[in-house]
N, C-alpha and C positions, 0 to 999 in steps of 0.2 A: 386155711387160716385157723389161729387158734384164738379162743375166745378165753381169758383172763379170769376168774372169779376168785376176788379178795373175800371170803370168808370169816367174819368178824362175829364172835360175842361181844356183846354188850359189859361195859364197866361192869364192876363190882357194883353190889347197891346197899341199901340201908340194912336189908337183912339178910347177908351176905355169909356176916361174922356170927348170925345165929342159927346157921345152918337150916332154916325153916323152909317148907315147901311152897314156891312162890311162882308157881306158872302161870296162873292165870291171874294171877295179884299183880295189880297196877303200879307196882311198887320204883321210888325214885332210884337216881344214881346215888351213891354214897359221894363226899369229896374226894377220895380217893379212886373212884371209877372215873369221876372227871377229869382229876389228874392224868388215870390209865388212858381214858379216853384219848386226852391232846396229846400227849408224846405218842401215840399211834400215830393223831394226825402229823404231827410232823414228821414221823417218817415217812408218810404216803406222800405228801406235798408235793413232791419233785415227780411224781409220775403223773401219767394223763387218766383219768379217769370218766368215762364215756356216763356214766349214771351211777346212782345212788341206788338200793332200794333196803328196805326195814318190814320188821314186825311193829302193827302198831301200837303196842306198847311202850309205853311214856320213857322207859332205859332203855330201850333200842334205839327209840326215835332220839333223844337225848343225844346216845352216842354216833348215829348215823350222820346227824347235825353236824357233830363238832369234826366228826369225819371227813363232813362233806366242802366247810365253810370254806378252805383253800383252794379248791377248788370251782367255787359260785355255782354249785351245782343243789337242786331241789330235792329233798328227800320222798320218794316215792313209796306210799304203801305198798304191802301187801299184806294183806289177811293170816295167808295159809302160813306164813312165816312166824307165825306166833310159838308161844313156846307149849310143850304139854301142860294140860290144865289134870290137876292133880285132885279134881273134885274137894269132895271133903275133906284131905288132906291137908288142902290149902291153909298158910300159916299156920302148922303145926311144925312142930321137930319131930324130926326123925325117933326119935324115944316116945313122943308122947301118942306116933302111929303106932308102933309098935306095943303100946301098953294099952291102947286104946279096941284096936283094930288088927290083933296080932296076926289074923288069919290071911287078911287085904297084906299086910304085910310081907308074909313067908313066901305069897303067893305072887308078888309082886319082884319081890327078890331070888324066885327062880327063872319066870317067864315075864320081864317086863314089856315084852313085846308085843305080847296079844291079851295080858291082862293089865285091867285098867280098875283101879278102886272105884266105889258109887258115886257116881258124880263126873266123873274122870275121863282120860283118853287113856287107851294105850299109845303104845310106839308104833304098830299098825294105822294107828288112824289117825298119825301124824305124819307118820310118812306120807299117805293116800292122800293129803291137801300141800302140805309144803314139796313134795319132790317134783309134781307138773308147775308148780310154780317156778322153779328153781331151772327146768329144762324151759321154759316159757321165756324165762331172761337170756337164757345161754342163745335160745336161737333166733331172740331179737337184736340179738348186740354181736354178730359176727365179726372175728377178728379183733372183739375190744375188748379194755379191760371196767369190768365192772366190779363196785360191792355193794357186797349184803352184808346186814347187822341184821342176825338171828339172836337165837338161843342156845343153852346146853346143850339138853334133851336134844331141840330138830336138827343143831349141827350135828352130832353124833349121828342122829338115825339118816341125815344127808348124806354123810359121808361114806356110813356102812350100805348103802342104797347102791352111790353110783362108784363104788370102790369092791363091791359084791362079798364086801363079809358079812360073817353070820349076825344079822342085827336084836337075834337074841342076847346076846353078846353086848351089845352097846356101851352097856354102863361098866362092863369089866372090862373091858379092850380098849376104850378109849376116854380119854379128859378133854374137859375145856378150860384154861383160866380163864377170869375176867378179860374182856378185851384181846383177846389172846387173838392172832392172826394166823389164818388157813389159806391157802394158794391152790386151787383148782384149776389146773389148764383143761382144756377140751377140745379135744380135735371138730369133735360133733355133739348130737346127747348122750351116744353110745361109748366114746371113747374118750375118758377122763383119767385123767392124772394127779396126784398129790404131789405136789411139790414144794410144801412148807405145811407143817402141821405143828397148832400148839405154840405157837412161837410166841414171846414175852419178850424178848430181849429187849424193847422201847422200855418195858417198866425204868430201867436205871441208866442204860448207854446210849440211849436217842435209834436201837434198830441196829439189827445187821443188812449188810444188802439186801436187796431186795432178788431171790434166784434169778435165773433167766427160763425163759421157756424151753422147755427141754428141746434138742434137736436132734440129739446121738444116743446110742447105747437103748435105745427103745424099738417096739416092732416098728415093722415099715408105714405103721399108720403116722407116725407121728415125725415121720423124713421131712425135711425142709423144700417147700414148692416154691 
């Protein structure tokens, strides 16, 4: 059986457009991530969806909501889902760390993975809380299709986790847009697949189909039983 995982950032939010560092800031949806939000929901609407779950901050939980409402299904915490908290950083811009804190920066921008500004997480010790959460849901929901509403930061460092690239890497190798949808099959915890990454196409056309679960052209793990 393969287990389904809809992979969703959270809308756009208020301070989105000022590119500020906002992990651990409670910060809302913009109207525009609202908007992003429902044309996601309506392209999910027509599929079955077994559970909800979020980080619980207030633009996750937002968009998990609006995610969820066609479904009559309850948005379910989880903690470890939260996004990186960027310490002192927090609501700063990208200029004003760098002028401020030029060293946290340089340092930050070779190895984001194991270093974390004062105050902060690295990508190490986000992975270490969000990825047993993320294998937690996969192997209570057998054979079903679930989402999650993360973040940036944990989607990325999720992805480079159970997809085994270099998660040094993270922030150069991969993107999230706002609301942007991710497609994770899993045979097991072990054996995961990408099968949409990145996706936006609801922004303007209402979605492209939705793939199918892979069956062919992959190892024998992933043969049809």
């Amino acid at each position: 059986m393969t287990t389904r995982i809809f992979l969703v950032r959270h809308g756009a939010t208020v301070l989105t457009v000022e590119d500020r560092f906002a992990g651990a800031t409670d910060v809302e949806l913009s109207d525009d991530g609202r908007q992003q939000a429902r044309r996601l929901a309506q392209r999910l609407r027509s599929g079955k969806l077994a559970a909800v779950y979020a980080s619980p901050l207030g633009r996750t939980m937002e968009t998990a909501r609006i995610l969820a409402e066609p479904h009559g299904l309850e948005v379910q915490q989880r903690d470890g889902l939260r996004e990186i908290s960027h310490g002192r950083w927090e609501q700063m811009t990208r200029k004003e760390v760098e002028r401020d804190f030029p060293e946290e920066a340089a340092a930050w921008e070779k190895d984001p993975y194991t270093f974390a500004p004062v105050g902060g997480e690295s990508g190490l010790a986000v992975t270490a809380r969000a990825l047993p959460v993320l294998m937690e849901i996969v192997r209570a929901h057998p054979g079903e299709t679930v989402l999650i509403v993360s973040h940036k930061a944990t989607i990325r460092l999720l992805l480079s986790s159970v997809l085994g690239f270099d998660p040094r890497r993270y922030r150069d190798n991969l993107d999230q847009n706002p609301a942007a949808l991710n497609i994770v099959d899993f045979k097991d915890t072990v054996n995961a697949r990408l099968t949409l990454f990145n996706d936006t196409s609801h922004y303007d056309t209402g979605g492209l189909a939705i793939p199918q679960v892979p069956r062919a052209r992959l190892s024998k793990s992933w043969d049809a039983k």
